[in-house]
N, C-alpha and C positions, 0 to 999 in steps of 0.2 A: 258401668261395666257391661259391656257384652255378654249375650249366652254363648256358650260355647257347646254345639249342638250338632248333632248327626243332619245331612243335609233333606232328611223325608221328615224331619223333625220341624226343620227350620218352615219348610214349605208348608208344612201342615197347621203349623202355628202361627204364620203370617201372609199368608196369600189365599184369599177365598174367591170363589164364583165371583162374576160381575168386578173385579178390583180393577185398576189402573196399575201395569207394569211395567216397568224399564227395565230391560236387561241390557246393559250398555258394556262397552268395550271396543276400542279399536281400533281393526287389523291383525292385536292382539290380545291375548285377556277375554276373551269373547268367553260368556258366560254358559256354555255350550251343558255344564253336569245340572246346574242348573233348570235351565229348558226343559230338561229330559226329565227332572224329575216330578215339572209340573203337566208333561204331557202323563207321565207316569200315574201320577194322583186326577187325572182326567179333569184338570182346572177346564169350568167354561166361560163363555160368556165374557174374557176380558180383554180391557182396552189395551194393547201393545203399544208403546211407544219406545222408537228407536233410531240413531239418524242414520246407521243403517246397518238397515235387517239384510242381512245374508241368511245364511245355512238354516241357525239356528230357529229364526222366525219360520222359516218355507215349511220347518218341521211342526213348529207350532200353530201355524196355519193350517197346515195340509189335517195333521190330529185332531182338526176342530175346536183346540183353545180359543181362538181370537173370534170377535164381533167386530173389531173395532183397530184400525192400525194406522197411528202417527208417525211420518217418518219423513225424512228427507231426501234419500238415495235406498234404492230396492235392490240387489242382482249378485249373482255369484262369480265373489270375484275373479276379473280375470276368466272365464268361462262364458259368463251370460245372464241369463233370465234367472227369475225364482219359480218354479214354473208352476209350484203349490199355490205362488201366490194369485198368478196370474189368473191359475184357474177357478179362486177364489170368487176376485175380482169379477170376471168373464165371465164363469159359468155359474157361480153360487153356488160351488163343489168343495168340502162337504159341506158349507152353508153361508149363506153373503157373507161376505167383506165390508165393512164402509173404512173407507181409505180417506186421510187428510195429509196434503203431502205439502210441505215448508221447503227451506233450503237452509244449510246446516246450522249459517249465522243467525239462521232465526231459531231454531231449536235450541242451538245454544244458550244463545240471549233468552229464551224463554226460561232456560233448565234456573239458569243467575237467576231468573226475575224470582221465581220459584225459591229457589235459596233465602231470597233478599225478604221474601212475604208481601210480593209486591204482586200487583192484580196482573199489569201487565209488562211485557217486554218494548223495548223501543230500539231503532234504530234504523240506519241509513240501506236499503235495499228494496228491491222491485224495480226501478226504472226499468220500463221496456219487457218487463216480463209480463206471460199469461197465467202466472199462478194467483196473483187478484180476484181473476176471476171466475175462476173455479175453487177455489178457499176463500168461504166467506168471513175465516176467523184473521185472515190481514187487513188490515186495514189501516189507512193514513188518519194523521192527526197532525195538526197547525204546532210547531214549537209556540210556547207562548213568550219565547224571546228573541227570534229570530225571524219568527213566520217562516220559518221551511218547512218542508211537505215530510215527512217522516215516518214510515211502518210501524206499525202498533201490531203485537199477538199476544195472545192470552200468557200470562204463565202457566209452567207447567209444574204439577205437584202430584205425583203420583202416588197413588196408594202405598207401592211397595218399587225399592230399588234393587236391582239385583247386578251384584259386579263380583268380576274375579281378580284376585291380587296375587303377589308371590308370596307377603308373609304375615301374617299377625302374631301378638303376642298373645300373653292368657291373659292378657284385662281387655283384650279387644282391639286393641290400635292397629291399623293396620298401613300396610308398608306396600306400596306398590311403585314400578320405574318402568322403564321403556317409555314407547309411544303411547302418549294417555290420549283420550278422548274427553267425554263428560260424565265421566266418574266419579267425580268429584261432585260437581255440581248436581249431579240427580241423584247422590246421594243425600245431599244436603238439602234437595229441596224435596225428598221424601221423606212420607209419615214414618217408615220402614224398613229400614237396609240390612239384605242376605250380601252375606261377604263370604263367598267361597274362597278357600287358599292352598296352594301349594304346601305350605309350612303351617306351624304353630310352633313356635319359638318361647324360648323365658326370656329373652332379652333381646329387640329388633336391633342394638346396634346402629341404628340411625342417626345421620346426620343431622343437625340444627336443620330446624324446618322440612327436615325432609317427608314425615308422618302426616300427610292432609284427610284421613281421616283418622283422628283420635278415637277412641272405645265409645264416649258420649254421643258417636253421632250413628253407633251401629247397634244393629236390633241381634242380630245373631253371626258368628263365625262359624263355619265351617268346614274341616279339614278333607280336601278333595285334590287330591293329588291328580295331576293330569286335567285338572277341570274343565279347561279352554278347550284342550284338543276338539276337533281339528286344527285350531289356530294354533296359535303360539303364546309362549308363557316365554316372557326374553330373563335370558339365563335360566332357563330352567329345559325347553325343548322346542325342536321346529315346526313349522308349518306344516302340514300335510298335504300337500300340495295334489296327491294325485286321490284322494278323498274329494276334497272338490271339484275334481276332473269325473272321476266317478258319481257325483250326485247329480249333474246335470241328466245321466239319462237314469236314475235311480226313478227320478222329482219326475218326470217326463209321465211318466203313467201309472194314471191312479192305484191303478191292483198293485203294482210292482212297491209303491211308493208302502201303501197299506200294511203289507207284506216286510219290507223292509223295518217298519215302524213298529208294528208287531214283534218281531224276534227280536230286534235288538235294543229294544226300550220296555216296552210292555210288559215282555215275558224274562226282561232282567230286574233283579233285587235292586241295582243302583248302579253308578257310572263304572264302575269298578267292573260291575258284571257286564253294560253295555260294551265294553274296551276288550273282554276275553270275547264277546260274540264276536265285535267285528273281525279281532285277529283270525275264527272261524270262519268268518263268513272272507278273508282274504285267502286263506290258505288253500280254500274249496275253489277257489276262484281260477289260482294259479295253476 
């Protein structure tokens, strides 16, 4: 059975300095209260892996969490660049980046290998590409019953998984629909899974088979209404669309970025409080 746990609890109790993280989600579900609460507890020094980091990375970058970020696709969507990241990258602002960058089928197939407790991932990709040879962790390997040429990458196992869902119950099972990503799978091939939720239910009402992560496979639940915001939580609310229109020139400069980060994470109790700042910091806007 799952704890079921206040979410500066869960983070405090399962995500330390130096860890390997996944915050997956996506388009929706994006684990955004989350993020905010590890920028909150000034987590350093960790490995980010993600197939792709939007928003919530650029902020976890730009606050100095990451050392370290695995990912397949970077950029906000529909808008452009991550510009926290970039200047990561580029400048070593606020301090290096080392960057490993795949493409999704192989994250994916790494997230499964992971799962599976298997060393590494295999599969059919790369012809004609230049990410060979700049990531030294792909690599070909001879079928040994085919003799075909085939991709090899590590699995991936992270320390701690972090995803947002719409429901759980109170033994932990949790209930999530829409557009999935590898939620599933990097839950399952984590030491550690933070399930933030819209709900906490006595009874999910679910369909046969519909529950892909049962209570056994999660470390903590916690009840976080709104959690994704800015993305979406399908059936529950929508995308925020001019948030992300607005971050590209938030992320553009460092003071502004600092500043922003500052009042609306740092100097808030939890997402709860982060969600009345922004409403403030929109209202002053308008």
């Amino acid at each position: 059975m799952a704890d079921i746990l206040e979410l500066s609890e869960a983070i405090a109790t399962h995500v330390q300095d130096g860890d390997f993280v996944a915050l997956e989600g996506f388009t929706h579900l994006i684990p955004f209260a989350a993020g905010h609460e590890l920028i909150r507890q000034r987590r350093r020094d960790l490995t980010l892996v993600r197939m792709t980091p939007d928003l919530i990375y650029d902020q976890l970058i730009g606050a100095g969490c990451a050392s370290k970020l695995i990912y397949s696709w970077g950029g906000n969507p529909g808008v452009g660049s991550l510009h926290r990241l970039r200047d990561a990258v580029e400048q070593q602002w606020p301090r290096p980046l080392q960057t490993q960058e795949h493409s999704h089928a192989d994250l994916a197939n790494a997230y499964v290998a992971g799962a599976a407790g298997l060393p590494f991932a295999v599969l059919r990709a790369y012809a004609g590409s230049d990410l060979p040879k700049v990531n030294p962790c792909i690599r070909f390997i001879e079928c040994p019953f085919t003799g075909e040429s085939l991709a090899a990458v590590p699995a991936l196992r992270p320390d701690v998984a972090v995803i947002h869902a719409q429901k759980a119950d109170r033994r932990g099972n949790v209930l999530l629909w829409g557009i999935l990503g590898v939620q599933k799978e990097a839950a399952l091939a984590a030491r550690r899974v933070i399930v933030t939720v819209e709900e906490i239910v006595d009874d999910l009402q679910a369909w046969p088979n519909a529950c892909i992560l049962p209570a056994w496979t999660v470390s903590a639940v916690c009840h976080v209404p709104g959690g994704a915001a800015p993305s979406y939580a399908h059936g529950y609310y929508p995308r925020d669309n001019r948030f992300y229109n607005a971050w590209d020139a938030i992320a553009r400069d460092r003071d502004r970025f600092a500043q922003w980060i500052q009042r609306h994470v740092l100097e808030t109790e939890d997402f709860a409080g982060f969600r009345r700042a922004l409403d403030r910091s929109s209202r002053e806007a308008a």
